[in-house]
C-alpha positions in Angstrom: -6.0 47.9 20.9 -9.1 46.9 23.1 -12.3 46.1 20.6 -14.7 45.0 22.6 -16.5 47.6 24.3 -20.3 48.2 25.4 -22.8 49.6 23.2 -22.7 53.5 23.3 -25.1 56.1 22.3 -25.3 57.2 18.8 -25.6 60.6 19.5 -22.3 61.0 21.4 -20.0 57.8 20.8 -16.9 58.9 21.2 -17.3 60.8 24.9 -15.2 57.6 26.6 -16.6 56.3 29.9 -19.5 58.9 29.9 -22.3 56.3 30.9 -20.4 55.2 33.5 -22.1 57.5 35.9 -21.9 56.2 39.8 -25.4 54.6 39.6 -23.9 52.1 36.6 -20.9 51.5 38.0 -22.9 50.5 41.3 -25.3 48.7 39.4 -22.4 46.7 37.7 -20.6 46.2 41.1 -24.2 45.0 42.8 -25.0 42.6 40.4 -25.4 38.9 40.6 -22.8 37.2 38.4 -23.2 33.5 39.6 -25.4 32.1 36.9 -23.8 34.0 33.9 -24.0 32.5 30.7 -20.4 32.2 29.2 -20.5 30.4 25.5 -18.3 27.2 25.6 -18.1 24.7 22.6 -19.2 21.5 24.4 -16.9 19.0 21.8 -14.3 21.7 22.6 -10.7 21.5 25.0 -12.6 21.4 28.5 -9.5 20.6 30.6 -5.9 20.7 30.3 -3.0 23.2 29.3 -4.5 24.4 26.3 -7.8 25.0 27.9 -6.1 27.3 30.5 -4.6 29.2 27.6 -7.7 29.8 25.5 -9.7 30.5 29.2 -7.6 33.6 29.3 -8.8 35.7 25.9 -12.3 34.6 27.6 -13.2 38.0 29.1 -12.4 39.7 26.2 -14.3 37.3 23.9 -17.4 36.2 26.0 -19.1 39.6 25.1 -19.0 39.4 21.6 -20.3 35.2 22.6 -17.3 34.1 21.1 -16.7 30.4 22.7 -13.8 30.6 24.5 -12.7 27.3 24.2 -13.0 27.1 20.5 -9.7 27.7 18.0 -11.4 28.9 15.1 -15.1 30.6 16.6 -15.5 34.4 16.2 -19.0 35.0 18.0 -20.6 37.8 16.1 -17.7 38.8 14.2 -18.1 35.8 12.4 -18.4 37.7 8.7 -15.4 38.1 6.8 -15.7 41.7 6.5 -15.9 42.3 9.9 -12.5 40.2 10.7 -10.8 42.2 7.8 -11.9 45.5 9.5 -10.8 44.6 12.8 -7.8 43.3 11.8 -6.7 45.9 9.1 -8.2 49.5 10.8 -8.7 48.5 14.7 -4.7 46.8 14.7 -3.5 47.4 11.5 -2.1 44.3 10.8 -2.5 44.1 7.1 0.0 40.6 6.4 0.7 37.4 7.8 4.9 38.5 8.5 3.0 41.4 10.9 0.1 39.2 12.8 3.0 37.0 14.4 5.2 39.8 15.5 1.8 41.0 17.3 1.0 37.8 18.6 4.8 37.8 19.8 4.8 40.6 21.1 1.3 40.2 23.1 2.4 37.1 24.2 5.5 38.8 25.9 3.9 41.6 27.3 5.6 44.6 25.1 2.4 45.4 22.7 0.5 47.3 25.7 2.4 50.2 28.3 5.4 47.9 28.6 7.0 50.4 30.6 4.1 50.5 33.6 3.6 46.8 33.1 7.8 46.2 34.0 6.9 48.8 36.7 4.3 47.0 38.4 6.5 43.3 37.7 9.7 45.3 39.8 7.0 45.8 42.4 5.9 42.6 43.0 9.3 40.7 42.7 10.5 43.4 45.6 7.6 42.3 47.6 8.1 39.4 47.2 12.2 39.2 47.9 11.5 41.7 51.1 8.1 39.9 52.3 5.7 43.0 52.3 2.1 43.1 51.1 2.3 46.6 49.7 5.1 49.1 49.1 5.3 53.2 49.5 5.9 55.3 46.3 9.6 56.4 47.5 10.7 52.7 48.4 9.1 51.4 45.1 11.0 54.4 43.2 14.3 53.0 44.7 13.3 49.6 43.5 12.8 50.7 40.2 16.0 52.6 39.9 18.0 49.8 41.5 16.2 47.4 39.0 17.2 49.9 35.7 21.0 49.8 36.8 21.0 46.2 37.2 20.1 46.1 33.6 22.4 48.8 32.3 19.1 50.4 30.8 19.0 52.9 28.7 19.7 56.9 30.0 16.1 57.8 31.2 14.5 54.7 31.5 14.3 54.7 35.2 12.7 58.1 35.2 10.1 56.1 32.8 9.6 53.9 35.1 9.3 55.8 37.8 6.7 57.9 35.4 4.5 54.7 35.6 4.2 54.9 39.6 0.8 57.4 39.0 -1.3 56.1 36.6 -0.7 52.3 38.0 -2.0 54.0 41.4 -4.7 56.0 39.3 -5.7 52.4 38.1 -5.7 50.8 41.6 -8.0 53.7 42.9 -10.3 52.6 39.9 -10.8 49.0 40.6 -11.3 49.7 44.5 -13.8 52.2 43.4 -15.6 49.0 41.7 -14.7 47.0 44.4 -12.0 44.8 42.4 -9.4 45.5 44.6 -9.3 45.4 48.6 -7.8 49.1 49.9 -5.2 47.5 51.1 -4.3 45.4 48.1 -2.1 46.0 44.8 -2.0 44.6 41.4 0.5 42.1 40.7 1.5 42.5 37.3 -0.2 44.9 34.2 0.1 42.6 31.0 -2.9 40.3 31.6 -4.5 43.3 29.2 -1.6 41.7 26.7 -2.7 38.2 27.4 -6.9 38.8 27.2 -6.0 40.0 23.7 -4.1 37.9 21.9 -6.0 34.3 21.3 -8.8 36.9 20.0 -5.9 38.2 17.3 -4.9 35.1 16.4 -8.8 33.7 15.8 -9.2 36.7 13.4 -5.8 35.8 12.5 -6.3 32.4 11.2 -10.2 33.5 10.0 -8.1 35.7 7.8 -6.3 32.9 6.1 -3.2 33.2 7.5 -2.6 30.3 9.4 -4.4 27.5 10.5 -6.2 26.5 14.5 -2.9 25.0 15.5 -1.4 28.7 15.6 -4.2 29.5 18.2 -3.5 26.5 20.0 0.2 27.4 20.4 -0.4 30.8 21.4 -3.0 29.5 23.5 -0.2 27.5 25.4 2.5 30.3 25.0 0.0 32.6 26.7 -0.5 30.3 29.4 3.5 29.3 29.9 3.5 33.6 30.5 0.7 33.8 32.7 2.9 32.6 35.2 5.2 35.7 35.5 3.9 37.8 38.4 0.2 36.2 38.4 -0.5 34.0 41.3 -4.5 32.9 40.7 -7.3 33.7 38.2 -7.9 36.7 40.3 -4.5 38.1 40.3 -4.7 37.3 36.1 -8.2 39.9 36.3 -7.0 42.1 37.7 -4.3 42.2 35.6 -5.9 42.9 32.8 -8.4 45.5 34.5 -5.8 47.7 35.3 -3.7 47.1 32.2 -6.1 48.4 30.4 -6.3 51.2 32.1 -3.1 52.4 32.0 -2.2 51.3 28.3 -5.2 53.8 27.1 -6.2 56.2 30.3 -8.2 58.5 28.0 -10.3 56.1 25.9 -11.2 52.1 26.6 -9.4 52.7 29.8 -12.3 54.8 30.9 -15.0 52.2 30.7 -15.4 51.2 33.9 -18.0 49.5 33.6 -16.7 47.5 30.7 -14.4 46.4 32.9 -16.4 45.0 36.0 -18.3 43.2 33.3 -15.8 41.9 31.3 -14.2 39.9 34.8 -16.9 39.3 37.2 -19.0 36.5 35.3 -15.3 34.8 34.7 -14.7 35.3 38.6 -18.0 34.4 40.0 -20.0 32.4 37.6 -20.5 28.7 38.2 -20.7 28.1 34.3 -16.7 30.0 34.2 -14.2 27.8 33.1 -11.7 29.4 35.8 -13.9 28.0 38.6 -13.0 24.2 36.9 -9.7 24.7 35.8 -6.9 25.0 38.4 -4.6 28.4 37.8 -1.3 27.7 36.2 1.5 26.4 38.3 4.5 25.4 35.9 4.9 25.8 32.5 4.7 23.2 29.5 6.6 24.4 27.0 10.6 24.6 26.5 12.6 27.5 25.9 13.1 25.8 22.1 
């Protein structure tokens, strides 16, 4: 699941997205983003592959000033209660066999709405193949069924797919609401939300004692080898995990709007983000072994 999420008010925390009243969103939208602060590790990876890799959980770790070039730091959840909470209650990964097949599986896309995140990758590989911008509904439905035969998928997993065609547009009327997304522009892929999470899960991971900072290293580069699929620039990768968030939970972190503008802009616009020094992946590093 998402854990980092703004402060909300005591006396009605659990009403999801209920600050995020037109004024905040515009406020949010409005502001200036250019000088944000994002914590970096000055002796940390700067450049490079790995650097890429770890740039990608920043969004998600910036707020809680986690350094997102660092292997081991956990910002303010730095006590060892904390990283046994969120590990054990917010993901329940209670062992070490269990924390790798959710680092696998974020890694690969398939912890979040894997369904609406292989619905928006058929999209954009028919876009691409036919040389359209956007597609219609009907035209993508016919994508998605031809795509389901060609894998001999499972009876009602087109329909599924299919399924997937609202809330991804739901989503896209969201981030052109915050002005994330031009009106005549469509995500590219869903699973960024996947790939935002999981250097975070394996920090808290190796915190825990279960491995030690080469693990975040390697999912650092494994994240970045997947980035590639369906993710053109750092923009595409935002958005990505904008609206894959808010179609993997629609009625609770999916709502916070806000939470979203601010988790992206200061990584899009600031001059202190490490995506505005580091060129967007282009070819992966690591084999299929």
């Amino acid at each position: 699941m998402a854990l980092f999420n703004r402060r909300r008010d005591d006396a009605d925390p659990l009403v999801w997205g209920s600050r995020d009243n037109p004024e905040r969103i515009a406020a949010a939208v409005n502001r200036d983003y250019t000088t944000a602060d994002i914590p970096v590790d000055p002796q940390g990876t700067l450049y490079g592959p790995v650097a890429q890799g770890l740039s990608l959980s920043g969004p998600m770790a910036s707020p809680q000033n986690v350094k997102w070039n660092s292997l081991t730091d956990l910002g303010n959840f730095a006590a060892a209660g904390e990283v046994e909470q969120t590990l054990t209650q917010v993901w329940g990964i209670e062992d070490e066999e269990y924390w790798f097949t959710v680092l696998n599986r974020l890694v690969a896309g398939q912890y979040g709405d894997s369904i609406a995140y292989h619905a928006a990758d058929i999209r954009t590989a028919a876009k691409r193949r036919r040389d359209v911008h956007t597609l219609d509904d009907n035209t993508w439905a016919h994508e998605l069924t031809a795509e389901s035969d060609r894998l001999e998928a499972p009876d009602g997993y087109a329909d599924a797919l299919i399924e997937a065609i609202g809330p991804i547009r739901m989503a896209e009327q969201q981030l052109r609401a915050a002005r994330l997304l031009a009106a005549d522009e469509e995500v590219e892929a869903l699973s960024g939300y996947d790939l935002v999470r999981v250097c975070n899960v394996a920090r808290w991971g190796v915190a825990f004692g279960w491995g030690g900072p080469h693990v975040v290293r390697n999912v650092a580069l494994a994240a970045r080898d997947s980035v590639l699929v369906n993710h053109s620039s750092w923009r595409s990768y935002a958005l990505s995990v904008t609206a894959g968030r808010m179609v993997t939970y629609p009625d609770t972190y999916g709502r916070e709007v806000v939470d979203a503008i601010e988790w992206v802009r200061p990584y899009l616009d600031s001059r202190n983000s490490p995506w505005n020094h580091l060129p967007f992946p282009t070819e992966p590093v690591l084999g299929d072994d």
